[in-house]
SETI-650186 format. One line per field, with one value per residue (C-alpha): residue number from 0; x, y, z. Coordinates in steps of 0.2 Angstrom, whole numbers, padded with zeros to 4 digits. Layout:
BEGIN
k	(NUM	...)
xx	(X	...)
yy	(Y	...)
zz	(Z	...)
//
This chain:
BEGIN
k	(0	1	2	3	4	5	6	7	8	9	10	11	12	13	14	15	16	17	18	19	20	21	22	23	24	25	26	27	28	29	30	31	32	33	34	35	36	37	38	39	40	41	42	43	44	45	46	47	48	49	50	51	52	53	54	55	56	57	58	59	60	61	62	63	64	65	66	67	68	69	70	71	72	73	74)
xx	(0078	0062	0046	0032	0016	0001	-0016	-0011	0000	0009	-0003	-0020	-0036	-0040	-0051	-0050	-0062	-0059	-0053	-0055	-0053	-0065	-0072	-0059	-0052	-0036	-0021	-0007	0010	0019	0021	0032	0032	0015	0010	0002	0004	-0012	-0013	-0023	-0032	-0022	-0016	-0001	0008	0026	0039	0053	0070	0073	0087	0093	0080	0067	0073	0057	0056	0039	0026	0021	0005	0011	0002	0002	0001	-0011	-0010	-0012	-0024	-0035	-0037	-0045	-0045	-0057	-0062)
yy	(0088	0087	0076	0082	0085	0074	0070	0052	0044	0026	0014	0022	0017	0021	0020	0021	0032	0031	0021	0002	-0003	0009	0007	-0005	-0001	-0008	-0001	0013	0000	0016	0031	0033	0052	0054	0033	0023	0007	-0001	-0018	-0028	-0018	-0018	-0036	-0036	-0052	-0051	-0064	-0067	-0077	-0090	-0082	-0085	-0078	-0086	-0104	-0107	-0092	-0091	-0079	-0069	-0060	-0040	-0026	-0013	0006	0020	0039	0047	0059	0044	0040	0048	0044	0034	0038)
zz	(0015	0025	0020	0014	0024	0022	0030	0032	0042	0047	0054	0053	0046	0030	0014	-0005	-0009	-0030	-0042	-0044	-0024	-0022	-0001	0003	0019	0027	0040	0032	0031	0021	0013	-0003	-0007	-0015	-0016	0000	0003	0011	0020	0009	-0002	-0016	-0022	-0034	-0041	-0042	-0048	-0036	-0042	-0031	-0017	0001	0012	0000	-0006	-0020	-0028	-0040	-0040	-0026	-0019	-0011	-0006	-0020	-0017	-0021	-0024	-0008	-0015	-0018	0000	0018	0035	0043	0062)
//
Protein backbone atom coordinates (compact mmCIF):
# COMPACT_ATOMS: atom_id res chain seq x y z
CA UNK A 1 0.00 0.00 0.00
CA UNK A 2 1.68 3.11 -0.86
CA UNK A 3 0.81 6.75 0.76
CA UNK A 4 -0.72 9.17 -0.95
CA UNK A 5 0.94 12.33 -2.62
CA UNK A 6 0.72 15.68 -1.12
CA UNK A 7 2.19 19.08 -1.53
CA UNK A 8 3.30 19.19 2.13
CA UNK A 9 5.65 17.52 3.89
CA UNK A 10 7.33 16.62 7.59
CA UNK A 11 9.01 19.47 8.93
CA UNK A 12 8.28 22.41 6.75
CA UNK A 13 6.95 25.79 7.19
CA UNK A 14 3.43 26.31 6.66
CA UNK A 15 0.36 28.44 6.95
CA UNK A 16 -3.44 28.10 7.39
CA UNK A 17 -4.79 29.87 4.82
CA UNK A 18 -8.81 29.18 6.00
CA UNK A 19 -10.74 28.54 8.55
CA UNK A 20 -10.69 29.67 12.16
CA UNK A 21 -6.55 29.68 12.59
CA UNK A 22 -6.57 31.49 9.52
CA UNK A 23 -2.57 33.08 8.95
CA UNK A 24 -1.26 31.15 11.64
CA UNK A 25 2.01 29.55 10.81
CA UNK A 26 3.96 26.83 12.49
CA UNK A 27 6.36 23.61 11.52
CA UNK A 28 4.53 20.30 9.81
CA UNK A 29 4.99 17.55 13.17
CA UNK A 30 2.71 14.97 10.88
CA UNK A 31 0.69 13.95 8.32
CA UNK A 32 -2.34 11.50 9.07
CA UNK A 33 -3.91 10.58 5.56
CA UNK A 34 -5.61 13.87 4.59
CA UNK A 35 -5.24 15.70 8.42
CA UNK A 36 -1.93 17.95 9.31
CA UNK A 37 -0.86 18.32 12.35
CA UNK A 38 0.83 21.74 12.96
CA UNK A 39 3.22 22.85 15.77
CA UNK A 40 1.19 25.34 17.61
CA UNK A 41 -1.52 26.54 15.59
CA UNK A 42 -4.14 24.53 16.60
CA UNK A 43 -4.66 24.17 20.57
CA UNK A 44 -6.83 21.15 21.62
CA UNK A 45 -7.59 20.21 25.34
CA UNK A 46 -7.59 16.67 26.18
CA UNK A 47 -8.02 14.75 29.34
CA UNK A 48 -5.54 12.19 30.29
CA UNK A 49 -6.08 9.48 33.09
CA UNK A 50 -3.45 9.61 35.34
CA UNK A 51 -0.80 6.49 34.16
CA UNK A 52 2.96 5.46 34.34
CA UNK A 53 4.74 7.82 31.95
CA UNK A 54 2.52 10.64 33.38
CA UNK A 55 1.83 10.34 37.24
CA UNK A 56 -0.89 13.43 37.57
CA UNK A 57 -3.13 12.85 34.97
CA UNK A 58 -5.63 16.10 34.36
CA UNK A 59 -6.31 18.06 31.35
CA UNK A 60 -3.79 18.65 28.68
CA UNK A 61 -3.01 21.32 26.00
CA UNK A 62 -1.96 19.13 22.26
CA UNK A 63 -1.52 20.34 18.97
CA UNK A 64 -4.61 19.54 16.89
CA UNK A 65 -4.75 18.82 13.21
CA UNK A 66 -6.22 20.46 10.02
CA UNK A 67 -7.27 19.25 6.50
CA UNK A 68 -4.53 19.34 4.39
CA UNK A 69 -6.35 21.07 1.80
CA UNK A 70 -6.57 23.89 4.26
CA UNK A 71 -2.85 24.65 4.32
CA UNK A 72 0.17 25.86 1.82
CA UNK A 73 3.67 26.04 1.89
CA UNK A 74 5.48 29.02 2.92
CA UNK A 75 9.03 29.87 1.23
Amino acid sequence: MSRPKTHVKKGEEVEIITGNHKGKRGTVLSINGDRVVIEGAVPVKKATRPSEADQQGGIKTIDGSVHISNVKKVG
